[in-house]
C-alpha positions, 0 to 999 in steps of 0.5 A: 482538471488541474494535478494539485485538485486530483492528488486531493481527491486521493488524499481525502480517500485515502481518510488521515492518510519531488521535486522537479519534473525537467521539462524538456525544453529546447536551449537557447540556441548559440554558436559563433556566426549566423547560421542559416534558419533550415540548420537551426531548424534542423536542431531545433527537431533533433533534440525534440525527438531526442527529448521524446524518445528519453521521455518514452524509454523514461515511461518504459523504465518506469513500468517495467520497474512497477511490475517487477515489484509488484511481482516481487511484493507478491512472492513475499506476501505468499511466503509471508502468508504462510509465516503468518499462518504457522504463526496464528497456528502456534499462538492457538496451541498456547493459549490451550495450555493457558486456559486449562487452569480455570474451573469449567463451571466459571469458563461458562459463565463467562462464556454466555454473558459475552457469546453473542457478541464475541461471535459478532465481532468473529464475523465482522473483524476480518471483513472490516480488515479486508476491506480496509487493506482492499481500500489502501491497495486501490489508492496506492495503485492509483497514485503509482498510476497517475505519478507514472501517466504524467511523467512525474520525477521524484528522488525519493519515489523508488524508496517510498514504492518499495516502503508502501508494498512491503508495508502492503505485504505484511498487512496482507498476511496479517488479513490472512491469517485473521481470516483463517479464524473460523469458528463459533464461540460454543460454551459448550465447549469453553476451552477451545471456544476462549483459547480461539477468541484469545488467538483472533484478538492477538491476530485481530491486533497484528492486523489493525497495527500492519495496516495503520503502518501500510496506510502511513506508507501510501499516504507519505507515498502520496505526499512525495507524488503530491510534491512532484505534482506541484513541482510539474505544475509550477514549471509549466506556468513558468 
C-alpha cells in the first residue's frame, strides 16, 4: 500500500483532525585514472554499510528519543492530575457559598424539572471524554509509529511531538478530574446537588476545550508526517 493512502487512513480517523527523506545513495564515483572494478566495488560496499549503519543508529536515536518523552509526558500528567484535582476540589467549595443565596422552595423546583436529565449527562459526559482522549492517543501513537518504521525525516517533527504530548497531558488531567464527579443529583438535598452540577459543567468545559486543543496538536502533527511521506515518495520514483 502506497504511504500517502495509509496517512489518509489516519486522518479520516482522526475526524476534522518534512521535507525530505536523504536517500542514501551512492556517489557517483570519481577520482584521477581508472581505477580497477574490485577497488570500486570495495567503495561502493564501505559506503552502503556506512549508510546502513547511520540509518540504524538513526532508528535507535529515534526511539529512545519517544520513550524518553513519553516517560516524561506521563510524569506531568501525574503531577498535572493532581493540580487538576485540588482544582475541581476548590471550584466545588466556590459554587457552595454561591448557591446558598436561593430560596430552598425555588432550588427544588428547579431541581426535578431537570434531574433526569442532569443525571444523564453525569453519567455520559466523562465516558464520552475518555473515549475521545483514548481516540486521539491511539492515532498519535500510530503516526509516531509509522514516521519512525519508515525512516522518515522532518525538521519540525521533535517540536510538533512534544506539542501534541503536552497537549495529551492537559487533556488527560482534565478527563480526570471530570471523572472524579461522582454523584447523583438528589433534590432533596438542592445545594449540594447544584453546586456539584455547576463544578462538573466547568470541569465538563475544560475537558471539551483541552481535547479540541490535544486533537489540533495530532492532526498538524499528522500533516507534518503526511509531508514527509510524500517527500519519502517522490524521491524513490526519481
Amino acid at each position: 500500500m502506497k504511504l500517502k493512502n495509509v496517512l489518509f487512513v489516519f486522518t479520516i480517523l482522526l475526524a476534522n483532525l518534512a521535507i525530505f527523506v536523504p536517500l542514501s545513495g551512492v556517489d557517483a564515483l570519481q577520482g584521477e585514472g581508472n581505477p580497477d572494478s574490485s577497488s570500486l566495488e570495495m567503495q561502493a560496499e564501505q559506503k552502503r554499510e556506512e549508510a546502513k549503519k547511520n540509518a540504524e543508529q538513526a532508528k535507535e536515536d529515534a526511539q529512545r528519543l519517544a520513550e524518553q518523552k513519553r516517560e516524561e509526558a506521563k510524569q506531568l500528567a501525574e503531577q498535572k492530575r493532581e493540580e487538576a484535582k485540588k482544582q475541581a476540589e476548590s471550584a466545588l467549595e466556590q459554587k457552595k457559598v454561591e448557591f446558598k443565596a436561593k430560596t430552598v422552595e425555588q432550588k427544588q423546583k428547579a431541581c426535578e424539572s431537570v434531574s433526569d436529565r442532569l443525571n444523564s449527562s453525569l453519567d455520559n459526559g466523562s465516558s464520552v471524554a475518555s473515549k475521545l482522549k483514548s481516540g486521539f492517543d491511539t492515532h498519535f501513537t500510530n503516526i509516531e509509529n509509522f514516521y519512525i518504521k519508515m525512516g522518515l525525516v522532518s525538521v519540525n517533527h521533535d517540536a510538533l511531538l512534544e506539542q501534541a504530548q503536552l497537549a495529551g497531558t492537559n487533556a488527560q488531567a482534565s478527563v480526570d478530574a471530570l471523572d472524579s464527579f461522582k454523584f447523583k443529583v438528589d433534590c432533596s438535598n438542592v445545594e449540594t446537588s447544584t453546586s456539584n452540577v455547576a463544578a462538573f459543567k466547568e470541569a465538563m468545559n475544560k475537558a471539551r476545550t483541552d481535547l479540541n486543543s490535544y486533537r489540533v496538536a495530532v492532526k498538524a502533527f499528522l500533516n507534518d508526517v503526511k509531508i514527509a511521506a510524500e517527500s519519502a515518495e517522490k524521491a524513490v520514483q526519481q
